[in-house]
C-alpha positions in Angstrom: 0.0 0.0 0.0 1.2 3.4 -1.1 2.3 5.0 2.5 0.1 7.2 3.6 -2.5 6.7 1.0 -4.6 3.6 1.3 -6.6 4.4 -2.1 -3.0 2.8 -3.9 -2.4 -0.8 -3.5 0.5 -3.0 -5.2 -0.2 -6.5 -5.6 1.2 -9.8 -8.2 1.1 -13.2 -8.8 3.6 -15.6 -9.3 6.3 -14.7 -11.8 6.0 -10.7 -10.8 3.0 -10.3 -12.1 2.7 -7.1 -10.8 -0.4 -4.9 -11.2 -1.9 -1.5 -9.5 -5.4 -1.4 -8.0 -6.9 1.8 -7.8 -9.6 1.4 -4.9 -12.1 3.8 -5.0 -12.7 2.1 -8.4 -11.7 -1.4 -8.1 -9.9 -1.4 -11.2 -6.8 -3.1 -11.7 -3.8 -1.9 -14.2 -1.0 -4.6 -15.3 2.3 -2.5 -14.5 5.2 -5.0 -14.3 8.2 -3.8 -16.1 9.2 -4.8 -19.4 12.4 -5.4 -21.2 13.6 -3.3 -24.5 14.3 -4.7 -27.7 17.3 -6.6 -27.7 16.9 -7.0 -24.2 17.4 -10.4 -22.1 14.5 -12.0 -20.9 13.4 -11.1 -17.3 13.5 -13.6 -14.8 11.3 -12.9 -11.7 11.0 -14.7 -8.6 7.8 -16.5 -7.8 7.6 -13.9 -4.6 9.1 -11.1 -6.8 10.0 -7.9 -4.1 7.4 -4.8 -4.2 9.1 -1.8 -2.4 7.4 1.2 -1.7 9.8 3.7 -1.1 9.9 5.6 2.0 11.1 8.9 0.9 8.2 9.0 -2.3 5.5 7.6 -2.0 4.7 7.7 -5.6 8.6 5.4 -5.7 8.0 1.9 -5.8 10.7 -1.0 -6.6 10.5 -4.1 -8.0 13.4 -6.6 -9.5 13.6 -9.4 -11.7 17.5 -10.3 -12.2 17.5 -6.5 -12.5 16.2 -4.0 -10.1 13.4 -1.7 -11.3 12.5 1.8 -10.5 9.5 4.1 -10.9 8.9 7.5 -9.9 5.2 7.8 -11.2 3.4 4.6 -9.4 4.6 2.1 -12.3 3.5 4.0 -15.3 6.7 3.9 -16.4 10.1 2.5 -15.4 14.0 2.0 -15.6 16.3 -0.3 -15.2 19.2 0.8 -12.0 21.0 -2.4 -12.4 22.9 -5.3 -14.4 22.5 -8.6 -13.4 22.4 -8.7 -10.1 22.4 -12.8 -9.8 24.9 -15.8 -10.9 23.0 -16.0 -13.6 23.6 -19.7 -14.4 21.9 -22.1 -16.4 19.1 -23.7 -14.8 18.5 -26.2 -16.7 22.4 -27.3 -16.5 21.9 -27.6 -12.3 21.4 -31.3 -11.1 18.3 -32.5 -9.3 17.5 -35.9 -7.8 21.5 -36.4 -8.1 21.6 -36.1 -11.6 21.4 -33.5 -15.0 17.9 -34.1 -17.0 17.2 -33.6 -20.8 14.6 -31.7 -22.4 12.0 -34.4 -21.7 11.6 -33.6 -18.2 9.6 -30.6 -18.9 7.2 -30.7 -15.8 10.0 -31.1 -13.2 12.4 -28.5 -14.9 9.3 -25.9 -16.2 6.9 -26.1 -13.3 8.5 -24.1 -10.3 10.3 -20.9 -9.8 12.6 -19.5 -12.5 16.4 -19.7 -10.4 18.7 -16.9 -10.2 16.5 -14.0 -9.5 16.2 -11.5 -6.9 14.5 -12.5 -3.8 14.2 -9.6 -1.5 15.0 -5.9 -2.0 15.3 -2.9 1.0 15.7 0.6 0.3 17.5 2.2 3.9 14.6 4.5 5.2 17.9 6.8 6.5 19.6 7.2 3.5 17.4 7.1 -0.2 20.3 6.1 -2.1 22.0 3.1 -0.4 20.0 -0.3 -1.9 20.4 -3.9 -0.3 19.3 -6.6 -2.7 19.5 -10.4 -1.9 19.4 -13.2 -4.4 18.3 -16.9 -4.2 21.6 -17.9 -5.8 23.7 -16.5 -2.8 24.5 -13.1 -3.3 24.4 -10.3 -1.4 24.7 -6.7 -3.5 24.4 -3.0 -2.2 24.6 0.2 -3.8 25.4 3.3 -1.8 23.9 6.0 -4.7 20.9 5.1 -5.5 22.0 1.8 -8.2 24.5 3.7 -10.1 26.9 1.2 -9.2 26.7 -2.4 -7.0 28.9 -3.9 -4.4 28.6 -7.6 -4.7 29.1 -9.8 -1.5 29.5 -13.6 -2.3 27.9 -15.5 0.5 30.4 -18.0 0.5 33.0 -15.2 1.4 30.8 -15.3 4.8 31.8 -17.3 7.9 29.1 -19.4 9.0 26.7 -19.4 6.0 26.6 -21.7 3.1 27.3 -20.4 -0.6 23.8 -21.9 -1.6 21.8 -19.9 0.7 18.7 -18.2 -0.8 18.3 -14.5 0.8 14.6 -15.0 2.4 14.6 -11.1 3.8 17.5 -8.6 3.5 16.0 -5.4 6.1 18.0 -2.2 6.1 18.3 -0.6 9.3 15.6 2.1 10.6 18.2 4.1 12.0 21.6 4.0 11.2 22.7 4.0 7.0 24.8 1.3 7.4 23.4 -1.5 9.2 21.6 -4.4 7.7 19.7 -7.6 8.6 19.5 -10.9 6.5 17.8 -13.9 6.7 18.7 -16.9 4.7 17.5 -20.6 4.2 19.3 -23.8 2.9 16.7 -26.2 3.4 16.9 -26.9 -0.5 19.9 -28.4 0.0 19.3 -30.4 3.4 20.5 -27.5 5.6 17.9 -26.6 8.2 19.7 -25.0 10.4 18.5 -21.0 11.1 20.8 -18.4 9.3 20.6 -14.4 10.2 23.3 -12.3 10.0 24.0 -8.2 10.7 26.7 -6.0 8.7 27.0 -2.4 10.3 29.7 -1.4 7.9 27.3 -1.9 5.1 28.7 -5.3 3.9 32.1 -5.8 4.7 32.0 -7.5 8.0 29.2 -9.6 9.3 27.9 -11.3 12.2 25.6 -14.0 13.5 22.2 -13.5 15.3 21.3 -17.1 15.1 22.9 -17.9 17.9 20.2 -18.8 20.6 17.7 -20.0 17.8 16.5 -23.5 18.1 17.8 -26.2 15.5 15.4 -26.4 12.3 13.6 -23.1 12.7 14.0 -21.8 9.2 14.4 -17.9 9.0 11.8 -16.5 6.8 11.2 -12.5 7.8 12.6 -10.3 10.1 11.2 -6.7 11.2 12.7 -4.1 13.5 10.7 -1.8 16.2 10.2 1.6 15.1 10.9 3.2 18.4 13.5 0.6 20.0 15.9 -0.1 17.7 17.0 -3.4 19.8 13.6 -4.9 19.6 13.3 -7.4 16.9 10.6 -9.9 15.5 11.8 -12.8 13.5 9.4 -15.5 11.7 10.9 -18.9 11.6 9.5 -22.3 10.4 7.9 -23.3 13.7 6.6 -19.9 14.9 7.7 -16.4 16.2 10.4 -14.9 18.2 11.6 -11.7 19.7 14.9 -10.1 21.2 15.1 -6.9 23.0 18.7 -7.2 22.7 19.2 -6.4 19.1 19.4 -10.7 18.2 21.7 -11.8 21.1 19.1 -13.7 22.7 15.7 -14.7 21.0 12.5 -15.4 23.3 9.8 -17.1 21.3 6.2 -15.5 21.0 3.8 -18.6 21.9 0.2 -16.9 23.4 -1.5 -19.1 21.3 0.2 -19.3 17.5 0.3 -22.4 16.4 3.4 -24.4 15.4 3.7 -23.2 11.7 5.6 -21.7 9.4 5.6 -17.9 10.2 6.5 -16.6 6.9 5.6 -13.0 7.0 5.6 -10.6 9.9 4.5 -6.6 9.4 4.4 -3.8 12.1 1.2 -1.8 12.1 3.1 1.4 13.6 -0.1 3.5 14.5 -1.5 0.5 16.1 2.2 -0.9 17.3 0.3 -3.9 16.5 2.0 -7.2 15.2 1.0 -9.3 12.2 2.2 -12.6 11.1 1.0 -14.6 8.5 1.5 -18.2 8.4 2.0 -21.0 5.9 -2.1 -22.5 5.7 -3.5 -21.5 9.4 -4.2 -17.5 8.5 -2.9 -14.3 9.9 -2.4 -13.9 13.5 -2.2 -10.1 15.6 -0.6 -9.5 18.5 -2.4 -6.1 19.9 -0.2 -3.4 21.2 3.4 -4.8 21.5 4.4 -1.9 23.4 5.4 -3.5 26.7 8.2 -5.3 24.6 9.6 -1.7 24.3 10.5 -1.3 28.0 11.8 -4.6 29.1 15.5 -5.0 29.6 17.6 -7.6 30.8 17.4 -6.1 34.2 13.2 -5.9 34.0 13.1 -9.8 33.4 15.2 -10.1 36.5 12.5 -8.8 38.6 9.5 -11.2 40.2 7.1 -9.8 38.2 6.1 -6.4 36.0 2.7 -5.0 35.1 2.4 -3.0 31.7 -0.6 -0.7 31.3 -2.5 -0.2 27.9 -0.5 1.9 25.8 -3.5 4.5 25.2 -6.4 5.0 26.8 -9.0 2.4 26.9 -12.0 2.7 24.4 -14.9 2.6 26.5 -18.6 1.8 25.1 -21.2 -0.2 25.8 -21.7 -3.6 24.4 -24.7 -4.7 22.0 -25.7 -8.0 21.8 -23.4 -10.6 21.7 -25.6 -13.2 19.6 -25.2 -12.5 15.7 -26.6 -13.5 12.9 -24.6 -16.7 10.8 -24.4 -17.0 7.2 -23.3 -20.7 7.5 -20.1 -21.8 5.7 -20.7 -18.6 3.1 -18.9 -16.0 5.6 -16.0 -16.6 8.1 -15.5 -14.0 11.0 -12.8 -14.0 13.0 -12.4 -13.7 16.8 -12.6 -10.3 17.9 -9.7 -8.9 20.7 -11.3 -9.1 24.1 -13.6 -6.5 25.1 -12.0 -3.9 27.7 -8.5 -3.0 29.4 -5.9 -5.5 28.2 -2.9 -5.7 30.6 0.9 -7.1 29.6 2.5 -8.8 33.1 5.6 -10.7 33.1 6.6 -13.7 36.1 10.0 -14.5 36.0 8.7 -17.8 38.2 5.3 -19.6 38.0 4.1 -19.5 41.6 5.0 -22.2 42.7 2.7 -25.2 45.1 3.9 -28.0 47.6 4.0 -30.2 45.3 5.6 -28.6 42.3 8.1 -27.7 44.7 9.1 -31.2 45.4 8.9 -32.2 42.0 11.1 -29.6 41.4 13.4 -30.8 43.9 13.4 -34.6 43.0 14.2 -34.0 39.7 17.6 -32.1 40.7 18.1 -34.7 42.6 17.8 -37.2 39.8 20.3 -34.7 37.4 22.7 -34.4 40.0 22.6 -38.4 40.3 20.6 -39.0 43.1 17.2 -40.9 43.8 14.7 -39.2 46.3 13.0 -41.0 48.7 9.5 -41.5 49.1 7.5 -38.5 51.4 6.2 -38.8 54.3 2.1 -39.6 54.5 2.0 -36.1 56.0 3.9 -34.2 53.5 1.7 -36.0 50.7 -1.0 -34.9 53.1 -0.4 -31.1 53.0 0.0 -31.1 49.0 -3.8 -32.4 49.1 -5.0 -30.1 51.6 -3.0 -26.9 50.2 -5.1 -24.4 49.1 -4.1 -23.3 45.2 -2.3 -20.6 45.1 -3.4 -17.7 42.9 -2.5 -14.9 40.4 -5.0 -11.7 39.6 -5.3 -8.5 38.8 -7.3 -6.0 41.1 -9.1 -3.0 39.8 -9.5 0.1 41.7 -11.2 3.4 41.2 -9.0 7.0 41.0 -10.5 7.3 44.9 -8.9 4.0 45.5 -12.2 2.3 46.0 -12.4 -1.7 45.2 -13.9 -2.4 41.2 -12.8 -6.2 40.3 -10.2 -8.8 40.2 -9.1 -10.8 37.1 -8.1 -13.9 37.5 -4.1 -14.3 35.7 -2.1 -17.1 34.9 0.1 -18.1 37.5 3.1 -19.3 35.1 6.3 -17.6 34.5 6.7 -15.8 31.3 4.9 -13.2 29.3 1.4 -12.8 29.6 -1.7 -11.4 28.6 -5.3 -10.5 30.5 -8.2 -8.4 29.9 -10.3 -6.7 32.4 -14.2 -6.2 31.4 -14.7 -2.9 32.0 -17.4 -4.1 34.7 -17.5 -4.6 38.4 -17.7 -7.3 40.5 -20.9 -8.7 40.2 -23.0 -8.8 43.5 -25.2 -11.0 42.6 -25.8 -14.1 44.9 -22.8 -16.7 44.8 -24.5 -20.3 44.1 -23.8 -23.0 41.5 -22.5 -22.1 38.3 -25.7 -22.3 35.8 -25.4 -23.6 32.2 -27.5 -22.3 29.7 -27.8 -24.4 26.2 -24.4 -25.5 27.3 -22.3 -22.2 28.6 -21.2 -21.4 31.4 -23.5 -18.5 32.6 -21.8 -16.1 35.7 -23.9 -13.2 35.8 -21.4 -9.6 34.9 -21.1 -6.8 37.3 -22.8 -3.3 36.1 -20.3 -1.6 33.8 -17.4 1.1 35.3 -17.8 4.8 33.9 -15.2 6.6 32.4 -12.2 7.6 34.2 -8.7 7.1 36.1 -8.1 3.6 37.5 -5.3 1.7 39.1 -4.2 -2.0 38.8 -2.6 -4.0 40.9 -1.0 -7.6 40.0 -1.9 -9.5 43.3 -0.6 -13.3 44.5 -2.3 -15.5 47.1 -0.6 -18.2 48.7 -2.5 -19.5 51.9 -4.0 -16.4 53.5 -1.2 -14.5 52.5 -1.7 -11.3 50.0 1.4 -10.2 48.3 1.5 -7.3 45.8 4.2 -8.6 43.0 4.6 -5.7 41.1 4.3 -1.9 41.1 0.7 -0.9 39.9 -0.2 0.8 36.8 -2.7 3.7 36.0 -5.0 3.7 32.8 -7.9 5.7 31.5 -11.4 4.9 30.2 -12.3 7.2 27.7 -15.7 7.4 26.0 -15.3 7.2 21.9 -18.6 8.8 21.1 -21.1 10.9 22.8 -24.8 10.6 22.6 -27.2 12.2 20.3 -29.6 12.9 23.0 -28.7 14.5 26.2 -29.0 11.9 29.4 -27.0 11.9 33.0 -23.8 12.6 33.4 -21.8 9.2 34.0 -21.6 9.7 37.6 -25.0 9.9 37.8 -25.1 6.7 36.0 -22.9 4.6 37.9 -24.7 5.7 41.2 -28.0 4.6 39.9 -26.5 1.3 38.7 -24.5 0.8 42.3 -27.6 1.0 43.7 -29.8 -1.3 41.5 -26.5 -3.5 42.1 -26.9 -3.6 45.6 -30.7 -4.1 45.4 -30.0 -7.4 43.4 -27.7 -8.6 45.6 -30.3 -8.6 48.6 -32.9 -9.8 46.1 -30.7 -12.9 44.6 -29.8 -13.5 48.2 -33.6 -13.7 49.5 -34.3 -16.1 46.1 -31.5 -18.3 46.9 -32.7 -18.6 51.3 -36.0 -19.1 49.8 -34.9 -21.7 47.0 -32.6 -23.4 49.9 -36.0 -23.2 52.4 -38.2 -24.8 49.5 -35.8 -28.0 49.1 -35.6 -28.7 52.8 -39.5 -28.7 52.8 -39.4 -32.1 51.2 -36.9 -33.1 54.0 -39.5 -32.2 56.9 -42.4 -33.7 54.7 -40.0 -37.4 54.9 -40.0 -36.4 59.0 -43.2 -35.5 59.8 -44.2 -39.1 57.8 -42.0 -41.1 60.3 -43.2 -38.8 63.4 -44.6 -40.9 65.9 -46.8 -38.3 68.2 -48.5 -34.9 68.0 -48.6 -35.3 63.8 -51.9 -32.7 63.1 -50.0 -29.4 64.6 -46.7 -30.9 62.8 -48.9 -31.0 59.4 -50.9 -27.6 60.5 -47.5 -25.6 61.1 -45.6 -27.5 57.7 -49.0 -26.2 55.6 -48.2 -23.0 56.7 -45.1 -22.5 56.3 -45.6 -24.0 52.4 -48.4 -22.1 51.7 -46.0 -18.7 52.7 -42.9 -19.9 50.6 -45.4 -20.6 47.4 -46.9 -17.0 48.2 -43.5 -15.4 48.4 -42.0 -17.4 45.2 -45.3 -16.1 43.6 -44.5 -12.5 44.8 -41.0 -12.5 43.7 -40.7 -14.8 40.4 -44.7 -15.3 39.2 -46.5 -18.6 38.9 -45.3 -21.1 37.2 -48.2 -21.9 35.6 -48.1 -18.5 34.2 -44.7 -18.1 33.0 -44.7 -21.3 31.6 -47.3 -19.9 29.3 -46.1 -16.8 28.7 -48.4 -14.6 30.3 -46.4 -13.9 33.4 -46.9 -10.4 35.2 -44.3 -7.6 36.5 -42.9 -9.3 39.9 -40.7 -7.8 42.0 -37.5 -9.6 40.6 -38.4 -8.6 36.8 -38.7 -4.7 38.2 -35.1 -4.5 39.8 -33.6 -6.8 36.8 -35.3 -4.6 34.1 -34.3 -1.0 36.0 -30.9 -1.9 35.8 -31.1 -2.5 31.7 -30.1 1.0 30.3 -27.5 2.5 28.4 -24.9 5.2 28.5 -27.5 7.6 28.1 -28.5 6.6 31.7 -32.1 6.0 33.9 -35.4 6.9 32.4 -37.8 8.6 34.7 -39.7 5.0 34.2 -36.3 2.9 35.4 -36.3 5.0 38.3 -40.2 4.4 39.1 -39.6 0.7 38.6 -36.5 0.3 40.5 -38.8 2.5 43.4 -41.6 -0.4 43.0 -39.3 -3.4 43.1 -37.7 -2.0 46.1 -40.7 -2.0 48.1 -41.9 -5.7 47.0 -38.4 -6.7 48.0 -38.2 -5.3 51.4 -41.8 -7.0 52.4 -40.2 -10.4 51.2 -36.9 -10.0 52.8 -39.0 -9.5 56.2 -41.4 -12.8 55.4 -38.2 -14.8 54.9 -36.5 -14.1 57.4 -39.4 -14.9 59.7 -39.7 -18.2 57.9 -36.1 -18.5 58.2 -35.7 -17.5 61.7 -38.7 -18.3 63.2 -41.4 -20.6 61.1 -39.0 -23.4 60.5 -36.9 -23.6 63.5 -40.0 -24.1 65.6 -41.4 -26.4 63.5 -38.1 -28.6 63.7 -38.1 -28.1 67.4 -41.2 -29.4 67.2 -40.2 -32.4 65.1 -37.3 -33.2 67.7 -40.1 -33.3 70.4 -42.4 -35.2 68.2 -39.7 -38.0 68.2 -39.2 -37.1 64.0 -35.6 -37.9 62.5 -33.2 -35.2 62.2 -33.3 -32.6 59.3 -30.7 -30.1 58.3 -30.7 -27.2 60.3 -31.8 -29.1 63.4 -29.9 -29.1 66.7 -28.9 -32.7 67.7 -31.4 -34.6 69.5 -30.8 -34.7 73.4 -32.5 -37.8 74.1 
């Protein structure tokens, strides 16, 4: 894409087939460059380079054997170079161990044309020094503009076969005369990784494959815009990155597969990461800017929190459930919704029994054989409580918001808060709905300042593992119409949150009180005296609990039907469904309603709870009934 212009896009096929798409039209124009009479034949690569220069926009590169130029966006073009390549004789080369005549068309016709250019770079410090890198093993810079060529011969460089094929060649983003090349023998059974630096533009060089694993085939290298040490490298089994200019290389898991990573691109407005793969898609990792601050001295730290890079958008979500066009549209993922957070553990927290594990198998490397623990050692593993990782939200007054449960491994990680707070809604079993988890969400946070904290529990121990971070909600759009402020709005949900947490509470006593009912029912059937007051108390205390379900959640018969009425649960559920724009006069009168209703069955329960029921299992105990939950233990 022409920089800074998105309306201009390069794209080829195979073969440089290149062609300019103009996309407020659609149209495509055919531009690849074409040879003069007399001429030799061009030979492109199957990935033939594109460079859009940095210094014109309307400059673009391409190169067959020859590097191209064109100053008007391909309309026209010239040659700045010979032959860059060996130029040898295909068809000459063996294969399979041997030469082949002309009748082996389909294994000598049908693949890339050999002894082309590979990759091209254009120093965005200096317009006129050129790096070009071959797939025959050549190396060749020019220092003004392609008047002349420098060639370097591969095999002239220690470390690195002759046959290597130049996968990327990137000139520095700061200094003229530094370089980066990666380059890949596998055609000749070499898979070992090959990336070298020159900062003397070519005549010295050094490795940067040095901590790479064995087999993990260099393919595209990209340096940080802002830190001129942090690198990203693509390799044959994933991604890696050094913050020490490609001393030491720390591979980028966080969910990539392991596939060939044969692109990677910097989205510098969004410091964004993209890699594309070999058949499994492009992969993004969001806002790499905690990469920019770490140092060999950070990693040696417990633990680090990064904030988001920029404030956080904050909005409202719609519905989650979408429409689905079947197999006819794909749609990726989206990023997690809210404030994501970068933390780094140079140790995963460690348990009882990870510990000994540990510690056995030193034992076992330093050639020793541990014995077996004792029962009560074994004991305490089992009874340990898990230790634990999160991430605690707080308002800019410092008051409590959330907590995030993190990953409690070392390394690099990643975790999103919601943007809501902790929901107060009564803790029970987790409910499934059509299969999913449901765990009710907190009402959402407003706008502001916040802090987080990375937090670790072990035991009853809190201990704060890194220093924490400020960040900033800020809203993207504002409302047509004018509603409350969103203070307003976060006072009128904290208090619709703290009416559902009294009214889930008195629907989970009541739901507990209606499934011991069965329990007394079972005792007063095996009581052997004073039975009629034992069934004259139970009736009443059933026909309350149906009466308060009734009150609260509707009849059954009803809902099941469809025709169920306002209760007092659906008013303080419904007042708390708004928007950004905040309560409606009606939310307000609703909420006021439910309030009421709730505060009559909150008093019923707890006289059932307190009163109605223990006295009817007193009763039951003096009756001679069994035991039922809740009961004191018989005396006699």
């Amino acid at each position: 894409t022409e920089h800074g212009n998105p309306n201009v896009m390069y794209s080829q096929s195979q073969q440089g087939f290149l062609t300019r798409r103009d996309t407020t039209t659609g149209e495509i124009h055919f531009i690849q460059p074409q040879p003069k009479p007399g001429d030799p034949a061009e030979r492109f690569n199957w990935d033939a380079p594109i460079n859009v220069s940095t210094h014109d926009p309307k400059r673009i590169y391409h190169a067959s054997q020859r590097v191209w130029r064109s100053d008007d966006r391909g309309d026209s073009w010239r040659a700045i170079s010979p032959d860059l390549t060996k130029n040898g004789n295909r068809m000459h080369m063996p294969m399979m161990g041997r030469t082949w005549s002309v009748e082996a068309g389909w294994d000598l016709y049908a693949m890339s044309n050999y002894h082309t250019i590979a990759n091209f770079s254009e120093s965005p410090v200096d317009e006129n020094i050129l790096w070009v890198g071959t797939d025959d093993g050549l190396i060749q810079v020019s220092s003004n503009g392609g008047g002349s060529w420098t060639k370097i011969d591969l095999a002239n460089v220690k470390g690195v076969p002759a046959t290597a094929y130049v996968n990327d060649i990137r000139a520095d983003l700061f200094d003229r005369d530094t370089v980066y090349v990666a380059l890949d023998n596998h055609k000749y059974g070499d898979f070992k990784p090959y990336l070298i630096k020159s900062t003397d533009r070519g005549r010295t060089w050094q490795s940067l494959a040095g901590t790479l694993p064995a087999k993990h085939l260099a393919w595209r290298i990209v340096q940080d815009h802002v830190n001129r040490n942090l690198m990203f490298l693509g390799t044959e089994f994933g991604v890696f990155f050094t913050i020490d200019g490609g001393r030491k290389w720390i591979e980028l898991n966080g969910g990539i597969p392991t596939i060939s990573s044969r692109d990677v691109k910097i989205h510098r407005e969004e410091n964004d990461l993209a890699v594309g793969t070999f058949g499994r898609g492009i992969y993004i990792l969001d806002d790499y800017t905690p990469l920019r601050s770490i140092n060999a001295a950070a990693l040696n730290q417990k633990a680090l929190l990064f904030a988001p890079g920029r404030p956080v958008k904050w909005y409202q979500r719609d519905s989650q459930f979408t429409r689905t066009d079947g197999d006819d549209a794909y749609v990726a993922k989206n990023p997690d919704h809210g404030a994501t957070f970068t933390y780094y553990l140079k140790e995963s927290v460690a348990t009882l029994k990870s510990k000994r594990q540990m510690a056995e198998k030193k034992m076992v490397k330093d050639g020793k054989f541990p014995k077996y623990p004792s029962w009560e050692a074994v004991e305490k593993e089992i009874e340990e409580a898990k230790p634990a990782v999160y991430l605690e939200i707080r308002d800019y007054a410092g008051n409590f918001v959330n907590r995030v449960a993190a990953k409690p491994s070392k390394g690099l990680h990643r975790i999103t808060w919601n943007m809501t707070y902790a929901s107060k809604s009564a803790v029970r079993a987790i409910i499934r709905r059509g299969g999913r988890v449901f765990v009710p969400s907190g009402i959402p946070a407003a706008p502001g300042q916040y802090t987080a904290a990375l937090l670790k529990r072990e035991g009853s121990q809190i201990t704060q593992l890194a220093t924490p971070v400020s960040f900033e909600l800020k809203p993207i759009r504002t409302g047509y119409l004018k509603g409350s402020t969103y203070t307003e709005t976060l006072r009128y949900l904290q208090e619709v949150s703290e009416a559902r947490r009294k009214a889930t509470a008195a629907q989970a006593v009541l739901s507990d009180m209606e499934k011991n009912l069965a329990l007394l029912r079972a005792a007063i059937d095996r009581a052997p005296r004073n039975v009629a007051s034992l069934e004259t108390a139970f009736k009443a205390i059933r026909d309350e609990m149906n009466a308060l379900d009734n009150d609260l959640n509707g009849l059954d018969s009803r809902n099941r039907k469809g025709a169920q009425p306002t209760t007092t649960a659906t008013r303080i559920q419904r007042s708390g469904f708004i928007s950004s724009y905040g309560p409606t006069k009606q939310n307000r009168e609703q909420f006021a309603y439910g309030l009421k209703g709730l505060e009559d069955a909150i008093g019923r329960i707890k006289r059932l709870k307190n009163s109605s029921i223990p006295d009817l299992q007193k009763a039951l105990i003096e009756a001679g009934a069994p035991w039922t939950p809740g009961s004191n233990i018989p005396e006699e």
